[in-house]
Kinemage of the C-alpha trace (Angstrom):
@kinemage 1
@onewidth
@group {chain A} dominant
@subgroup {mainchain}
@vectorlist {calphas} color= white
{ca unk a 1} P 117.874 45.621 -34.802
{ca unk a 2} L 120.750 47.868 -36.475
{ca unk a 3} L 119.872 48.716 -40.117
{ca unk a 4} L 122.230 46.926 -43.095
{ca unk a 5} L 122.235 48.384 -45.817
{ca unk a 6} L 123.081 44.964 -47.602
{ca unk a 7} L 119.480 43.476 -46.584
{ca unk a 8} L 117.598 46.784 -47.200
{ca unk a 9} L 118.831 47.544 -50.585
{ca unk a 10} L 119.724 43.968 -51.894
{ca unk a 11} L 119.645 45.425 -55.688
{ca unk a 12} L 122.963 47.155 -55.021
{ca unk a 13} L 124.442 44.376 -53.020
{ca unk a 14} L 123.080 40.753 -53.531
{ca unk a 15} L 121.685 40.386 -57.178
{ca unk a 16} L 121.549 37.534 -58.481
{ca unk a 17} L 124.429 35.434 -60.181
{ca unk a 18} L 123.503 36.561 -63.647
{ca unk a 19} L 123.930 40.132 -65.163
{ca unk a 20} L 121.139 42.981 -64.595
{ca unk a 21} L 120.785 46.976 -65.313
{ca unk a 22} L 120.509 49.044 -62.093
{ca unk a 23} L 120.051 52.910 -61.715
{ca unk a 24} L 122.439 53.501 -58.857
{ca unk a 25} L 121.655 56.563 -56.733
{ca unk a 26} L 124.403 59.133 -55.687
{ca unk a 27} L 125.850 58.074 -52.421
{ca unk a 28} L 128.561 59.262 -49.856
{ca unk a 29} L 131.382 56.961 -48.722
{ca unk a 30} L 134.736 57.451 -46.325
{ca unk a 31} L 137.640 56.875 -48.700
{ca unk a 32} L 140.833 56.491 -49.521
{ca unk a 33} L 142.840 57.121 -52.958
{ca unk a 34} L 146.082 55.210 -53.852
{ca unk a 35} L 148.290 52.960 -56.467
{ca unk a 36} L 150.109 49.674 -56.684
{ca unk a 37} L 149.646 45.950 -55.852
{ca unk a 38} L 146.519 45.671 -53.431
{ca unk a 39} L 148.304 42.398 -52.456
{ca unk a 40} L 151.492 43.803 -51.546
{ca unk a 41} L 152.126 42.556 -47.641
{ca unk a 42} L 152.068 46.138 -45.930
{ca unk a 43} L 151.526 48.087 -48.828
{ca unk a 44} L 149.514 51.272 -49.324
{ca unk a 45} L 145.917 49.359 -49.960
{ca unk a 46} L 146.273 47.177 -46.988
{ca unk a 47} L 146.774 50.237 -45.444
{ca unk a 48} L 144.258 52.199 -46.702
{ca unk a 49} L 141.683 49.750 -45.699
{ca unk a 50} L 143.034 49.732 -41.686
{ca unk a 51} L 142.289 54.137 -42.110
{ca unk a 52} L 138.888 52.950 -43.159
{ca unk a 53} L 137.582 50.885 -40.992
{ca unk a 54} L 139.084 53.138 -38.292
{ca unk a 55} L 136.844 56.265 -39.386
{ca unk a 56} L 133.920 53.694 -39.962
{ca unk a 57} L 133.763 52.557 -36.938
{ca unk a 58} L 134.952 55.146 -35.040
{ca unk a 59} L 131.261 57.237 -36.923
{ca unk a 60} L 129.362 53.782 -35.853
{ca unk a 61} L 130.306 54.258 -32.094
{ca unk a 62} L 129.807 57.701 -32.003
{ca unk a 63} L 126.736 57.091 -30.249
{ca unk a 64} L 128.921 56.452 -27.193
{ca unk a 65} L 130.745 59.631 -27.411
{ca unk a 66} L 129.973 63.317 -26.641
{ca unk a 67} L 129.627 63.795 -30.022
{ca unk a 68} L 126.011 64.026 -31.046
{ca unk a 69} L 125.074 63.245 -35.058
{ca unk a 70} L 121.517 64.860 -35.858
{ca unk a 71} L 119.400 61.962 -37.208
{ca unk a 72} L 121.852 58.758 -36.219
{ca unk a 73} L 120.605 55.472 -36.327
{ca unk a 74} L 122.519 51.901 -35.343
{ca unk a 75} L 123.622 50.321 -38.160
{ca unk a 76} L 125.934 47.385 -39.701
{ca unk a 77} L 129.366 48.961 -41.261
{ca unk a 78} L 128.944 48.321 -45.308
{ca unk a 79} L 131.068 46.229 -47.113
{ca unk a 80} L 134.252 47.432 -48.197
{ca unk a 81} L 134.328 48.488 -51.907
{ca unk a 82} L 136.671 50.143 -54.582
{ca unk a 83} L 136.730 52.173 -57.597
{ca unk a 84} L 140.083 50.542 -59.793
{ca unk a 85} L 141.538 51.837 -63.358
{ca unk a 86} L 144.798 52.089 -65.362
{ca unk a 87} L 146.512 54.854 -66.894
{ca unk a 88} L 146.368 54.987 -70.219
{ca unk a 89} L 144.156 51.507 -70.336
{ca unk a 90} L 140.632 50.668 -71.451
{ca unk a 91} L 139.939 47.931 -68.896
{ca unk a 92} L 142.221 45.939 -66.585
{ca unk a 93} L 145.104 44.246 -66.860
{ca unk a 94} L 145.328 42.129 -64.472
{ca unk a 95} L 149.099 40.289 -65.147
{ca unk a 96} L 150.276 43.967 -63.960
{ca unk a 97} L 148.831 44.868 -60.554
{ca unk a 98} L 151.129 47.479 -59.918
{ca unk a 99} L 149.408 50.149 -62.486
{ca unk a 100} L 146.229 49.882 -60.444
{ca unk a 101} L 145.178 53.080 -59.268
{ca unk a 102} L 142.366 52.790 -57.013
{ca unk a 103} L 139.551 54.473 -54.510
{ca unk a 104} L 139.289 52.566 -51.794
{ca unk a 105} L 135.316 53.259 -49.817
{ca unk a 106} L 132.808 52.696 -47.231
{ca unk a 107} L 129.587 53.846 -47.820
{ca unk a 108} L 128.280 56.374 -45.366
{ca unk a 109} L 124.408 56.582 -43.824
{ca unk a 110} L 122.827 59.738 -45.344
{ca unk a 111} L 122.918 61.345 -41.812
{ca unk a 112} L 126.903 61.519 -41.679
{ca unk a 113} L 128.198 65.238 -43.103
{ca unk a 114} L 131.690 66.565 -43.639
{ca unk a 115} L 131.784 67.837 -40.540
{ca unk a 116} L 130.822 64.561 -38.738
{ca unk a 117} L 133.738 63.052 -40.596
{ca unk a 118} L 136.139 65.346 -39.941
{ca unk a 119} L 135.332 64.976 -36.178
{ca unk a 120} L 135.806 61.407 -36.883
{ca unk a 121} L 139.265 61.611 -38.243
{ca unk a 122} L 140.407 63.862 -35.404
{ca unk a 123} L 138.701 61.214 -32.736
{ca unk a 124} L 140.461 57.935 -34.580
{ca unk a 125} L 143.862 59.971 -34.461
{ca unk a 126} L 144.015 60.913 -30.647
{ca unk a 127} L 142.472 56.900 -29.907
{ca unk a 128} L 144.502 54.766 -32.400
{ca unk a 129} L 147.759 57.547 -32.499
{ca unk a 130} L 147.645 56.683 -36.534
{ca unk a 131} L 147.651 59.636 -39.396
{ca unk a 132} L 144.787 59.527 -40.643
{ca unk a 133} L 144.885 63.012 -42.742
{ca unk a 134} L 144.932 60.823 -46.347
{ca unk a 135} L 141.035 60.211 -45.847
{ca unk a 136} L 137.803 62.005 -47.501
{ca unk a 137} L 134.654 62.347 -47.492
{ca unk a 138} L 133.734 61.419 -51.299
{ca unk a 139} L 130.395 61.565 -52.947
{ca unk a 140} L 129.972 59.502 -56.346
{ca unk a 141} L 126.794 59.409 -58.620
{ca unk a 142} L 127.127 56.438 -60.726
{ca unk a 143} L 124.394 56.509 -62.411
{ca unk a 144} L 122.933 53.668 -65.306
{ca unk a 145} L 125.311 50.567 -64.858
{ca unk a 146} L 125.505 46.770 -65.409
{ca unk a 147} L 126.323 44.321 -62.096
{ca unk a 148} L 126.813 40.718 -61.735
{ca unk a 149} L 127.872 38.800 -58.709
{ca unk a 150} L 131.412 37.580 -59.262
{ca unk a 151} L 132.095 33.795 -57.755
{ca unk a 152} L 135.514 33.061 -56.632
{ca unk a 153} L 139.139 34.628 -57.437
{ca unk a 154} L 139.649 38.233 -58.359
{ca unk a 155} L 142.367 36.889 -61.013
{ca unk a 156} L 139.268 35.243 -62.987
{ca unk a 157} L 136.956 38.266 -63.043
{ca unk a 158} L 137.458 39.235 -66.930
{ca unk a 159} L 134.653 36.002 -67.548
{ca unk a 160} L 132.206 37.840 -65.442
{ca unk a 161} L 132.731 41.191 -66.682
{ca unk a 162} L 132.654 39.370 -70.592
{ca unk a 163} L 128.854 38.209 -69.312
{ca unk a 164} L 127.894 41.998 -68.067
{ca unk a 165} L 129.209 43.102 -71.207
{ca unk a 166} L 127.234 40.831 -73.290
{ca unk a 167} L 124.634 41.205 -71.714
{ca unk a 168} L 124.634 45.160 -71.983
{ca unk a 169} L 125.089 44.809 -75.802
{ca unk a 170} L 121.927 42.708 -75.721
{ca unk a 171} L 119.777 44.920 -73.676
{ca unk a 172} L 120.888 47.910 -75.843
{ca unk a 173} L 123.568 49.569 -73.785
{ca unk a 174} L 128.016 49.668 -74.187
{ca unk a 175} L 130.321 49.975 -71.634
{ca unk a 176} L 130.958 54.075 -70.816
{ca unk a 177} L 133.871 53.683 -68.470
{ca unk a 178} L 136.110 56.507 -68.236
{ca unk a 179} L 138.088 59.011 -66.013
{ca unk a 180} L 134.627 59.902 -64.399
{ca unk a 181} L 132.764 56.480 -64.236
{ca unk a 182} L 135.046 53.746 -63.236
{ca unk a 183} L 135.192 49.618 -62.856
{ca unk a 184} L 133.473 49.124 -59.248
{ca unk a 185} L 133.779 46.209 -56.791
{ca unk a 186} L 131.731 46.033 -53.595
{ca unk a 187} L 133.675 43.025 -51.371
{ca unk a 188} L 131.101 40.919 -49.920
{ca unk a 189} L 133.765 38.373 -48.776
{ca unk a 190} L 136.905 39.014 -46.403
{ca unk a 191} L 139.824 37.679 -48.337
{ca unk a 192} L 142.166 37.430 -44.956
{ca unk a 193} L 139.396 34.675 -44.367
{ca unk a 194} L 138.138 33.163 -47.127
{ca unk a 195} L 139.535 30.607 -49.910
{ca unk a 196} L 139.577 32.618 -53.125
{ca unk a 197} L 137.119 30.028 -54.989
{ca unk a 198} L 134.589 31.057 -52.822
{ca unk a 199} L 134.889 34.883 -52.909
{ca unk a 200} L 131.888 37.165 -53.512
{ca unk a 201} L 132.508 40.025 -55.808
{ca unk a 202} L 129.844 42.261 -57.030
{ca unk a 203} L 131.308 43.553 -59.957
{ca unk a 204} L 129.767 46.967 -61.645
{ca unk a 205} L 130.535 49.250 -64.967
{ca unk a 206} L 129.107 52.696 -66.053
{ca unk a 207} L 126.964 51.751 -69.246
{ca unk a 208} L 124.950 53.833 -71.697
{ca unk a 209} L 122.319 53.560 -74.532
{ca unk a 210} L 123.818 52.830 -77.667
């Protein structure tokens, strides 16, 4: 049975559908960094997502290649996720899509180095003939945060992130997003293939004590 990392650690990917406070560990992830519209047809996100789940896959497979990774295991490819911000903006505004500045990710097993992903990126680029230089290896600690499980469009995530806030406030925490510790989605949904009312978010923010 491959391992996924969705059932294993369910705090960090299936709470429940009301806010909560997790300690999130420091993880590594394949990713991509980039700006404008993620819906733009052809457009640098959609883009950056195809580089992804090139190098993802092309680590998950290794296990048919000559290339040997010390400690590998089978395992189901995380969910896609992304780090998003503004310039100049507390928060999102989402009427203007094309300020978003974004990290697009796939979390790595612990057993992948910097090495392995380099030999990754040089494997996808002979196999698929695509650049994929614009990737990195990218290691994020993020630390105290509130999460809740957003339901349906993207467009009508300010009411969930309202209830984390709330909720935070209540607990004894505020918001601490900045340049460092950024709004975080983990996409439990595809959206090529499902209706946006019944999209899965998980929606996360840095907080701290008061």
């Amino acid at each position: 049975m491959a391992f996924d990392f969705k059932k294993e650690y369910k705090e960090f990917y299936l709470p429940k559908n009301k806010p909560d406070i997790v300690t999130v560990p420091v993880m590594n992830y394949v990713a991509v960094r980039g700006q404008g519209d993620p819906n733009q047809e052809g457009g640098e996100y959609q883009q950056a997502i195809g580089l992804l789940y090139g190098i993802a896959y092309t680590i998950k497979m290794s296990k048919k290649s000559d290339h040997r990774i010390e400690g590998f295991f089978d395992y189901v490819v995380p969910p896609l996720e992304g780090f998003w911000w503004q310039e100049g903006k507390e928060g999102i505004d989402y009427a203007h899509k094309e300020n978003f500045r974004w990290i697009s990710v796939i979390r790595l097993p612990d057993f992948v180095t910097r090495e392995d992903l380099e030999w990754a990126k040089e494997e996808a680029t002979k196999k698929k003939k695509k650049d994929f230089s614009k990737i990195e290896f990218f290691t994020y600690d993020e630390g105290l945060c509130v999460q809740c499980m957003h339901n349906g469009s993207y467009d009508d995530e300010p009411a969930t992130v309202s209830l984390m806030h709330e909720y935070a406030l209540q607990e004894g925490y505020v918001p601490d997003i900045t340049d460092k510790r950024l709004h975080h989605e983990i996409y439990l949904s595809d959206a090529r293939k499902t209706a946006s009312e019944k999209l899965k978010t998980l929606i996360r923010h840095p907080i701290r004590k008061k």
